[in-house]
N, C-alpha and C positions, 0 to 999 in steps of 0.2 A: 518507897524511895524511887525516885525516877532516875530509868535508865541513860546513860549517856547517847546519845543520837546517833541510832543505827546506820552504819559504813556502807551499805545497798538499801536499793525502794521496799518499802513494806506495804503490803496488799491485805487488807480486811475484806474475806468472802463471808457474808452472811450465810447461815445458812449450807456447812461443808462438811458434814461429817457422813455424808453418802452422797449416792448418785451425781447431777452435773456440780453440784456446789464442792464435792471432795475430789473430782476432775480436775476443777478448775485450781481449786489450794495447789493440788501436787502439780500443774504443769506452772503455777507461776513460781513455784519454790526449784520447780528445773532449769526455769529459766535466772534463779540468782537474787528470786526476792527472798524477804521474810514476811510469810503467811500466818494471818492471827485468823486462827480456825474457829468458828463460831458453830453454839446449837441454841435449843432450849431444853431439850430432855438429856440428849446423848452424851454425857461428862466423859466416861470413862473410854470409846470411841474416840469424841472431839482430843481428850490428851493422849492419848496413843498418836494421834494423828500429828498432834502439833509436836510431839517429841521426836517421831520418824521424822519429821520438813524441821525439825530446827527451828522451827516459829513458835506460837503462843496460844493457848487455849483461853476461850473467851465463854460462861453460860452468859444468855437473857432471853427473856420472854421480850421477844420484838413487839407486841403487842400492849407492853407497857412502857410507857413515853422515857419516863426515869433510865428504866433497864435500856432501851435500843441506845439514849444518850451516851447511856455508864459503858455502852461494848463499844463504843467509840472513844473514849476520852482515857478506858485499861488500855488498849490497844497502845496510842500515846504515852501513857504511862511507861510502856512495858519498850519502848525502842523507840519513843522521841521524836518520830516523825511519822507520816502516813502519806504516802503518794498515789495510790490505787483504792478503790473502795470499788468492791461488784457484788453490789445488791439481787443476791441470789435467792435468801430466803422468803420461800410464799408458801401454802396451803391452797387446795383443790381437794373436790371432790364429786362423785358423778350425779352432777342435777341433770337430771334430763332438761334438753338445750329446749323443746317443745313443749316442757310444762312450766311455763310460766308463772303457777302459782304454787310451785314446790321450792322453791328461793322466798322464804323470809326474811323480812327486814332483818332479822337475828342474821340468817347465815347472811348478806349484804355488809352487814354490821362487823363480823367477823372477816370475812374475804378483806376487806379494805382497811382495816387495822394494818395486819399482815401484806397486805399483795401491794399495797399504794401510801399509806399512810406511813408507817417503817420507812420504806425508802426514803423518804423524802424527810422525817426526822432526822439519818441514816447520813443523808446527803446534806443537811444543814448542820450538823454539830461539825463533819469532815472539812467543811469547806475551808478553813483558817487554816488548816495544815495542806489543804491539796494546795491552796493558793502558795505556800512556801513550798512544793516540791522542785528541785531542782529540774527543769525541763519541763514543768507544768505537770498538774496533778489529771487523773482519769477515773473515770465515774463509767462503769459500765453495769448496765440496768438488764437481767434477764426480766425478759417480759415473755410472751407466748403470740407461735400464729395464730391463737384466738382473739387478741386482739387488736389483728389486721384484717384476719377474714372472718366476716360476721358468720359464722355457720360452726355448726360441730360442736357447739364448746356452751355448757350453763351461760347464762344471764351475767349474773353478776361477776366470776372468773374473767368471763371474758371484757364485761367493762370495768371493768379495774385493771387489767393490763392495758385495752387499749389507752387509758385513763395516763396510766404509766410513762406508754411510747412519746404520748404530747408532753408530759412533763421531762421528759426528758430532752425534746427540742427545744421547750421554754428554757430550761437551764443551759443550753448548750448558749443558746441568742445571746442569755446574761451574762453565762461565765467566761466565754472567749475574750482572748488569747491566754489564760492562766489557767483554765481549766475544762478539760474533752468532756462531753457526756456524750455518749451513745447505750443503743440498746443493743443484745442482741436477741432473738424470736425465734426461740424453737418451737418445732413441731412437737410431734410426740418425739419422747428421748423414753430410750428403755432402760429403766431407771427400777428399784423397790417400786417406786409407789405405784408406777404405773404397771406391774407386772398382773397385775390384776384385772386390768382392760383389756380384752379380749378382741373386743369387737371394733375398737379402736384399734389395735396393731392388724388388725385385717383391712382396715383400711388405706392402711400405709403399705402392705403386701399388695393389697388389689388395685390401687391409682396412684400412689407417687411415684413421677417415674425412675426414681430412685429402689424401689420397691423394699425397702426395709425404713424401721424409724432411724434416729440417732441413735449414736452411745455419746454417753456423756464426753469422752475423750474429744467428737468430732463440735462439740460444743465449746470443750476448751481450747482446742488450737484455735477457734475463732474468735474466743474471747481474749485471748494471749496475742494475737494478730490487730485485733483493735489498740487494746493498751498499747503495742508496740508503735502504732501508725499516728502520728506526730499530728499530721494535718486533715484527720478526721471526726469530724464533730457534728454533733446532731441527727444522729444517719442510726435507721432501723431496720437492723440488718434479718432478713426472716430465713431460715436456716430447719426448713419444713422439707428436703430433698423432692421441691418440686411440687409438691401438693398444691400449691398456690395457684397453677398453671391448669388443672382439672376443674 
């Protein structure tokens, strides 16, 4: 049965039931939305999460067209409107950025299910409701500095974000005035997954002049400051403290 239409904006974070994607749930549910917390494995996690923010637990395997549709349309179901969508959910993994022939078509195949193809499913099922948000709907795309600065980062990782960034200016050209797209680009964030990269957070200790990665937190007040920012569209914002500049 469908809910009667939610009294504040509701935000669907793909992709929140850890690291920047559950930053970002909890800073938009402080700032007075309702967050429909999304995974594909983490259920028991993702409803803890959505029951402490008062929003709504969502599984799908983004990687299958059906499923990515169906977390957009429960979402709806579940509070009747949708004004924020932040395409958080991606996969990564450490190819080394100088073997070239350690990315097979298989992992290409996989990266852009998830990293490029999701969103943009993700971003067309939402569009009919962002277009009805009161004040205009917001699309905020995490994408990554690898794909701004061609260096440091696998092959395919990194052209499927930068893949990302330009669809995301595509959409912004088409959707204005009724609906924001931007991205935001982090560096390394110190996060589970990446706890495990070593060699990578020495990099961020030894040249950004920031000298530490992210925490997810310094990713959401930026993602919470875009949504909030009225007349900012198509803008990819890289949030690497500095590394860019080395």
């Amino acid at each position: 049965m469908r809910m009667q239409q939610a009294d504040r904006p509701v935000a669907l974070v793909s992709g929140s039931t850890s690291g920047i994607g559950e930053a970002v749930a909890r800073r938009l549910a402080a700032d007075g939305m309702y967050v429909v917390v999304h995974s594909r494995r983490s259920t028991e996690a993702g409803q803890a999460l959505a029951a402490e923010l008062g929003g709504a637990y969502v599984q799908a395997d983004l990687a299958v067209e059906d499923e990515a549709r169906g977390l957009v349309e429960e979402a709806l179901g579940r509070f009747g409107r949708l004004d924020v969508l932040v395409n958080n959910a991606g996969i990564s993994w450490p190819i080394p950025h100088d073997d070239l022939a350690a990315a097979t078509p298989a992992d290409w195949r996989q990266l852009l299910e998830v990293n490029l193809i999701a969103p943009w499913v993700l971003c067309t099922t939402a569009l009919p409701a962002l277009r009805r948000a009161p004040g205009g709907g917001s699309i905020v795309n995490i994408t990554s500095h690898a794909g701004v600065r061609p260096k440091g980062s696998s092959v395919p990782y990194a052209a499927g974000k930068a893949a990302l960034n330009h669809v995301t200016r595509l959409l912004a050209a088409a959707l204005g005035p009724d609906v924001r797209v931007n991205a935001v680009a982090p560096g390394l964030v110190d996060t589970p997954m990446t706890k495990d990269w070593p060699r990578v957070h020495e990099v961020w200790r030894d040249r950004a002049p920031m000298r530490r990665p992210a925490q997810p937190a310094d990713v959401a007040d930026l993602v919470a400051s875009v949504i909030a920012h009225t007349y900012l569209t198509g803008e990819v914002i890289v949030l690497d403290g500095g590394l860019n500049l080395t």
